[in-house]
N, CA, C and O atoms as a printed pandas DataFrame, in Angstrom:
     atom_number atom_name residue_name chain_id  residue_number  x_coord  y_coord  z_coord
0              1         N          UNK        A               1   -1.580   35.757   87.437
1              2        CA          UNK        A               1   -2.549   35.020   86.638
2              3         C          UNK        A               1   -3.485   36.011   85.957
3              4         O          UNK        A               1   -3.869   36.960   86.641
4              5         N          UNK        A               2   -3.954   35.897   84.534
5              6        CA          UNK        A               2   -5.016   36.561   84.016
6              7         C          UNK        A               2   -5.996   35.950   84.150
7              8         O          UNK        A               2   -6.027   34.741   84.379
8              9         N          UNK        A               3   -7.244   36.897   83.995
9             10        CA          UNK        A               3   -8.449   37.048   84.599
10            11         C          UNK        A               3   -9.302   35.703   83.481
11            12         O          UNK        A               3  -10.419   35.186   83.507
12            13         N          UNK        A               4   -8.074   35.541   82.579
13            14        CA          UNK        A               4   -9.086   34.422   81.411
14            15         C          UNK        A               4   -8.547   32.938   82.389
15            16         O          UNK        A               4   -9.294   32.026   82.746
16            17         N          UNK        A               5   -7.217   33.038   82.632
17            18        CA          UNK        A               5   -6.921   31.873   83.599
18            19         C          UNK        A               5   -7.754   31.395   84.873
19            20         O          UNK        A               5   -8.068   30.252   85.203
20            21         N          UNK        A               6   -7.967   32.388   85.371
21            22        CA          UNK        A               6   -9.159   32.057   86.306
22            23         C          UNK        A               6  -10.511   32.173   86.294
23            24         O          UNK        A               6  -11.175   32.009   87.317
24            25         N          UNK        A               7  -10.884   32.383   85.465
25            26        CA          UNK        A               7  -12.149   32.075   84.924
26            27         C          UNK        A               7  -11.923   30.429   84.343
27            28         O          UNK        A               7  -12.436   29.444   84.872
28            29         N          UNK        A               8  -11.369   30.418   83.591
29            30        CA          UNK        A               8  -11.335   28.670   82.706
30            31         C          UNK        A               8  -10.932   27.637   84.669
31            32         O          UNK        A               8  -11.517   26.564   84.819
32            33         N          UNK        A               9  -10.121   28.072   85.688
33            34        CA          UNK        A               9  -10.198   27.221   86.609
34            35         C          UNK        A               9  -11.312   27.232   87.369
35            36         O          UNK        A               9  -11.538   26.105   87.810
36            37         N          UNK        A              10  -12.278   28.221   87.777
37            38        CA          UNK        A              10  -13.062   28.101   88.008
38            39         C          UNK        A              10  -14.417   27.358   87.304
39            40         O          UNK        A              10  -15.411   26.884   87.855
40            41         N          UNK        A              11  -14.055   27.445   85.856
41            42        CA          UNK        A              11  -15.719   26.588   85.337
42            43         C          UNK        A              11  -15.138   25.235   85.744
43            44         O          UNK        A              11  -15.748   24.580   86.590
44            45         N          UNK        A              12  -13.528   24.562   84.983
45            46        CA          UNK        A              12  -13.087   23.332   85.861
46            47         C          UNK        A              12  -13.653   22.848   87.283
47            48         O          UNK        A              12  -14.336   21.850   87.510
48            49         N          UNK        A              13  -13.245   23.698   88.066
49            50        CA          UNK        A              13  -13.757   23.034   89.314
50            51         C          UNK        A              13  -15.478   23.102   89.818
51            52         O          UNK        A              13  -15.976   22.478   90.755
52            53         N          UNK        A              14  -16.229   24.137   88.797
53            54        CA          UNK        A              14  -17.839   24.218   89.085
54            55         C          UNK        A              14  -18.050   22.854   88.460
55            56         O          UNK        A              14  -18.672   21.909   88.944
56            57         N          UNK        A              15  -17.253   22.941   86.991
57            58        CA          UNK        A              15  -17.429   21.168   86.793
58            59         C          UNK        A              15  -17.640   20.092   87.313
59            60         O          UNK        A              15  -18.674   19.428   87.249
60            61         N          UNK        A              16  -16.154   19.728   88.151
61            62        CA          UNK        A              16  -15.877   18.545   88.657
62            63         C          UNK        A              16  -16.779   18.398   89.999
63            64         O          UNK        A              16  -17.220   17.336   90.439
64            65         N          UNK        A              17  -16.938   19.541   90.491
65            66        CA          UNK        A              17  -17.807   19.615   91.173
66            67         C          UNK        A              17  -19.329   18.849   91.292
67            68         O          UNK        A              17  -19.853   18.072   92.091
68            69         N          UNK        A              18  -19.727   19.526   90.026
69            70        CA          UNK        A              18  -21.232   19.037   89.485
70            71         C          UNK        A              18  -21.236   17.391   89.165
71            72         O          UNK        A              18  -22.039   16.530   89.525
72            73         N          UNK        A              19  -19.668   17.262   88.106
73            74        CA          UNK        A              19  -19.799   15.843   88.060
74            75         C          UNK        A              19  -19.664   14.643   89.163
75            76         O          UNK        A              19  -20.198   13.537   89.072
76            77         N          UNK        A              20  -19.005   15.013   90.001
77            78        CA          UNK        A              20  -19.281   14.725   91.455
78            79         C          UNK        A              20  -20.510   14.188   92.135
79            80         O          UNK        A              20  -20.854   13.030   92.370
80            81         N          UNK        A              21  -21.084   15.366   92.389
81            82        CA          UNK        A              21  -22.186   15.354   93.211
82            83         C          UNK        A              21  -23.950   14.361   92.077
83            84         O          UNK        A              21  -24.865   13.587   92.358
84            85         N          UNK        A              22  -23.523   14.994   91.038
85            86        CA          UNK        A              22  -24.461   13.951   90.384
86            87         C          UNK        A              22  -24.339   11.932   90.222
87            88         O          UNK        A              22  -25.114   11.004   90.455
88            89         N          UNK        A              23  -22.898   12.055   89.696
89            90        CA          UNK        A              23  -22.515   11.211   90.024
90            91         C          UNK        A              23  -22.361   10.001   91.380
91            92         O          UNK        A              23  -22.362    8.771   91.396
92            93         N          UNK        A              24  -22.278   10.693   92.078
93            94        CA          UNK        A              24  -21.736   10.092   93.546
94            95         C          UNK        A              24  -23.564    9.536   94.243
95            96         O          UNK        A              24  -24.497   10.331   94.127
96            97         N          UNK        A              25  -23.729    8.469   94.751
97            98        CA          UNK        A              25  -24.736    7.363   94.886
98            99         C          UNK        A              25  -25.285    8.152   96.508
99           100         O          UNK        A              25  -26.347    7.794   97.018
100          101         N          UNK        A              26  -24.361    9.272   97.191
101          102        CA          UNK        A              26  -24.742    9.513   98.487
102          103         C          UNK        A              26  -26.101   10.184   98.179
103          104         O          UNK        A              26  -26.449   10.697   97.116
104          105         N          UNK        A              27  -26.977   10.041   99.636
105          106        CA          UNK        A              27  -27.753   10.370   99.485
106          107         C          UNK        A              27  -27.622   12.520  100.402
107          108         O          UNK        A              27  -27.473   13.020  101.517
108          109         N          UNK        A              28  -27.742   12.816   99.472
109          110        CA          UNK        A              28  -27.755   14.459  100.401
110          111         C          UNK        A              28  -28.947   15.324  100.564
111          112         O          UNK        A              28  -29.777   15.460   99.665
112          113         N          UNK        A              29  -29.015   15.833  101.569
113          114        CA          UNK        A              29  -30.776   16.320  102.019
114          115         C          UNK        A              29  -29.681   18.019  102.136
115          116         O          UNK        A              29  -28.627   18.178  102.751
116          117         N          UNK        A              30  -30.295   18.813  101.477
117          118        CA          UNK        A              30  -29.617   20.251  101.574
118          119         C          UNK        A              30  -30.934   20.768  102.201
119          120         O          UNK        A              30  -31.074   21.956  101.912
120          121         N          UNK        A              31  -32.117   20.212  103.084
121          122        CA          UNK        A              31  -33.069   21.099  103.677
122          123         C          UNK        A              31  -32.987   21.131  104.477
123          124         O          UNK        A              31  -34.120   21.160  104.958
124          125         N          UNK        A              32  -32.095   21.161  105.391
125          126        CA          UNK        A              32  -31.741   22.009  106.720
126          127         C          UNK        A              32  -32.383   20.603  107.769
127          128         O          UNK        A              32  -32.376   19.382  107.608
128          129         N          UNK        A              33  -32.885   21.479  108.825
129          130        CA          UNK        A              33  -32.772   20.498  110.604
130          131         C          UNK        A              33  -34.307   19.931  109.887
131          132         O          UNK        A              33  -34.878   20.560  108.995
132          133         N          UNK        A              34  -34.687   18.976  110.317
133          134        CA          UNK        A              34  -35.806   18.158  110.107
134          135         C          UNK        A              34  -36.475   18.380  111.166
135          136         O          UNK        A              34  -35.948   19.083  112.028
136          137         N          UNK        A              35  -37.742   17.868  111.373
137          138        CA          UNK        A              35  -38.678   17.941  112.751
138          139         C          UNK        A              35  -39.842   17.186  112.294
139          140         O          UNK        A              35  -40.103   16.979  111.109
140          141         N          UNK        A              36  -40.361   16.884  113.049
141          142        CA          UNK        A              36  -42.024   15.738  112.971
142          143         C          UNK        A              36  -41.348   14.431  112.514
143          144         O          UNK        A              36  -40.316   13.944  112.975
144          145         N          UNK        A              37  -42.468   13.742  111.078
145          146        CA          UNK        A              37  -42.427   12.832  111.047
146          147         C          UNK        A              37  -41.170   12.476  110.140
147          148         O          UNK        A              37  -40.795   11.306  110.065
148          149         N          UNK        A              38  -40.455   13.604  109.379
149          150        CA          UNK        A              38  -39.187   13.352  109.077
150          151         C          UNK        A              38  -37.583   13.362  109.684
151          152         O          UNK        A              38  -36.438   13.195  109.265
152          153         N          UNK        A              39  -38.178   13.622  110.748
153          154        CA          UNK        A              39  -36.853   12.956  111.864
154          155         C          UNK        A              39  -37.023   11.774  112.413
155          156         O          UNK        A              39  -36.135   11.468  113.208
156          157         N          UNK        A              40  -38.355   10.557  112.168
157          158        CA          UNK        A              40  -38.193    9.786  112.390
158          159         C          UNK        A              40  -37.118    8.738  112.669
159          160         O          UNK        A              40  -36.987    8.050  113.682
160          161         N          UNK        A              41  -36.250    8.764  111.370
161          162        CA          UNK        A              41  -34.887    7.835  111.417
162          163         C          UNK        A              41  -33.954    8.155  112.393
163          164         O          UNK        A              41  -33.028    7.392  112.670
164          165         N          UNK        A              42  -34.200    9.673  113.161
165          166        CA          UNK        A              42  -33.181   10.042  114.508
166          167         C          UNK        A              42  -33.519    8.556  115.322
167          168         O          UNK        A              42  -32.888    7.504  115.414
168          169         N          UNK        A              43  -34.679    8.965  115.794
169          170        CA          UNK        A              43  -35.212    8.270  116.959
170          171         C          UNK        A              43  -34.468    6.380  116.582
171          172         O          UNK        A              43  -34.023    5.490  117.307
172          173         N          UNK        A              44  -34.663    6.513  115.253
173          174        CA          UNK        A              44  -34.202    4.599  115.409
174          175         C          UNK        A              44  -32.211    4.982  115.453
175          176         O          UNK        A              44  -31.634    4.266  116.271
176          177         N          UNK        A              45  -31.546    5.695  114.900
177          178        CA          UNK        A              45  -30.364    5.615  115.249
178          179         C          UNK        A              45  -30.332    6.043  116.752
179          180         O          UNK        A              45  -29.346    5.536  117.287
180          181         N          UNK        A              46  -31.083    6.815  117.636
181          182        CA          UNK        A              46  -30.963    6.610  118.905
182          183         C          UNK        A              46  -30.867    5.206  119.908
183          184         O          UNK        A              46  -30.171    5.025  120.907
184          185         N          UNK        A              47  -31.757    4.379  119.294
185          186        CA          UNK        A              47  -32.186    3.148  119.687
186          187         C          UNK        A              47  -30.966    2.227  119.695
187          188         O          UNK        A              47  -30.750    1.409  120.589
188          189         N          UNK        A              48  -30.157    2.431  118.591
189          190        CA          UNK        A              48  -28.984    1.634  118.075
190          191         C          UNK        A              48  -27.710    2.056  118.987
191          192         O          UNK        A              48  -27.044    1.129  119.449
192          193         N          UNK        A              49  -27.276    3.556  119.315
193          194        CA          UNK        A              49  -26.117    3.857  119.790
194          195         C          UNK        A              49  -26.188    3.159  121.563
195          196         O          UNK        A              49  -27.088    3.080  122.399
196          197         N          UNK        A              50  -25.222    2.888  121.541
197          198        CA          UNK        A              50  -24.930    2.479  122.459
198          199         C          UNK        A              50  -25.179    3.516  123.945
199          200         O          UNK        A              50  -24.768    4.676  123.896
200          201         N          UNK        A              51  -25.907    2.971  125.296
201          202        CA          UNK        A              51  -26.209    4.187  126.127
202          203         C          UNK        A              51  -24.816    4.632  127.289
203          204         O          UNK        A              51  -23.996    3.943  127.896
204          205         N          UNK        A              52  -25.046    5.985  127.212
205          206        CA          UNK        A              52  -23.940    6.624  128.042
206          207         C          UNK        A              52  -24.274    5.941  129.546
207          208         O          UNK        A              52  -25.318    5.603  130.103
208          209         N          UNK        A              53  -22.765    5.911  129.936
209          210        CA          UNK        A              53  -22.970    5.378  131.746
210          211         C          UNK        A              53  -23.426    6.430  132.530
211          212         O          UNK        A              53  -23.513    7.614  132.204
212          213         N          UNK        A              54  -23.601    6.107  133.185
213          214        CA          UNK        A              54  -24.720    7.146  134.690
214          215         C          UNK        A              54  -23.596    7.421  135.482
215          216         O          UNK        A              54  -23.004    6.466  135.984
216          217         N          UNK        A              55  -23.249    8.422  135.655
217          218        CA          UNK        A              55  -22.894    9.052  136.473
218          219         C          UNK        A              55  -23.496    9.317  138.114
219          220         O          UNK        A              55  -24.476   10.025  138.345
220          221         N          UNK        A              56  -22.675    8.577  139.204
221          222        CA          UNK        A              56  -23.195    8.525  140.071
222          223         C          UNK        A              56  -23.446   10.325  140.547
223          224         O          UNK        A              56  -22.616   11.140  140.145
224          225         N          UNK        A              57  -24.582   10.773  141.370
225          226        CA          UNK        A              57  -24.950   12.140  141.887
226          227         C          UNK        A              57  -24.159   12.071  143.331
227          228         O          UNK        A              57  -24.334   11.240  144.222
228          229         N          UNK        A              58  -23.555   12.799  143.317
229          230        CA          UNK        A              58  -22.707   13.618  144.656
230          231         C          UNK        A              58  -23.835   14.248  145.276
231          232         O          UNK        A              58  -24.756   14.776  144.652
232          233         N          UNK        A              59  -23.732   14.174  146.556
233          234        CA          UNK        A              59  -24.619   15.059  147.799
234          235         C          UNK        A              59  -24.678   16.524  147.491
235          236         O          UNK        A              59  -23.543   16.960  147.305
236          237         N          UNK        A              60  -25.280   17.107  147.415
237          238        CA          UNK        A              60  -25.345   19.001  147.851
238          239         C          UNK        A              60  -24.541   18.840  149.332
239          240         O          UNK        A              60  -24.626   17.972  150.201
240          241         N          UNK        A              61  -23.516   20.374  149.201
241          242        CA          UNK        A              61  -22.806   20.772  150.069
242          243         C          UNK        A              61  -23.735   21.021  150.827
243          244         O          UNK        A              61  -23.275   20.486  151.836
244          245         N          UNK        A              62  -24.609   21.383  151.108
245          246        CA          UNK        A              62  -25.632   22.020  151.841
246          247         C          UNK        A              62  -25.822   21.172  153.283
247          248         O          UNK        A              62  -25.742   21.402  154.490
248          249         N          UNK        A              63  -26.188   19.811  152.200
249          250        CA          UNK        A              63  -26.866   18.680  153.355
250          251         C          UNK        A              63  -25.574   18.149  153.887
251          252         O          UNK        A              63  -25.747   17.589  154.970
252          253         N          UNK        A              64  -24.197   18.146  153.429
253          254        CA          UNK        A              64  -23.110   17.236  153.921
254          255         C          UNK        A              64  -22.747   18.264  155.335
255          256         O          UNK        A              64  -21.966   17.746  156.132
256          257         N          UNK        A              65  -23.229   19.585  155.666
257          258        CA          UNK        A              65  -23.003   20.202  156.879
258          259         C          UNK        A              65  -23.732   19.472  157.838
259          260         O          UNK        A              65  -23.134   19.024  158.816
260          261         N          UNK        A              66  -24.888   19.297  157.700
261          262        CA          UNK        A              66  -25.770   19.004  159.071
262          263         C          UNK        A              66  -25.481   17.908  159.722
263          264         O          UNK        A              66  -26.093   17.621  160.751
């Protein structure tokens, strides 16, 4: 391939790319881990997932000698 061929596929796909992401209705946060009052919405999808079962606790070897 010449170097003009891949240049013209690359602006293509920076394209479709761009038209993509402008296009497309998702909402995307590119600022990294959240904390305070903008992780709020964690805490309510916590509320929603369903809770893990409990695992019953086994004795310490320790005490099952005496």
């Amino acid at each position: 391939m010449s170097n003009r061929s891949i240049i013209i596929m690359v602006l293509v796909l920076v394209g479709a790319t761009a038209y993509l992401l402008l296009k497309g209705d998702g909402d995307i946060d590119m600022g990294g881990e959240k904390h305070g009052s903008e992780a709020a919405h964690m805490e309510e999808a916590k509320k929603d997932a369903p809770a893990a079962p409990v695992a019953p606790v086994a004795a310490p070897a320790a005490d099952a000698k005496k």
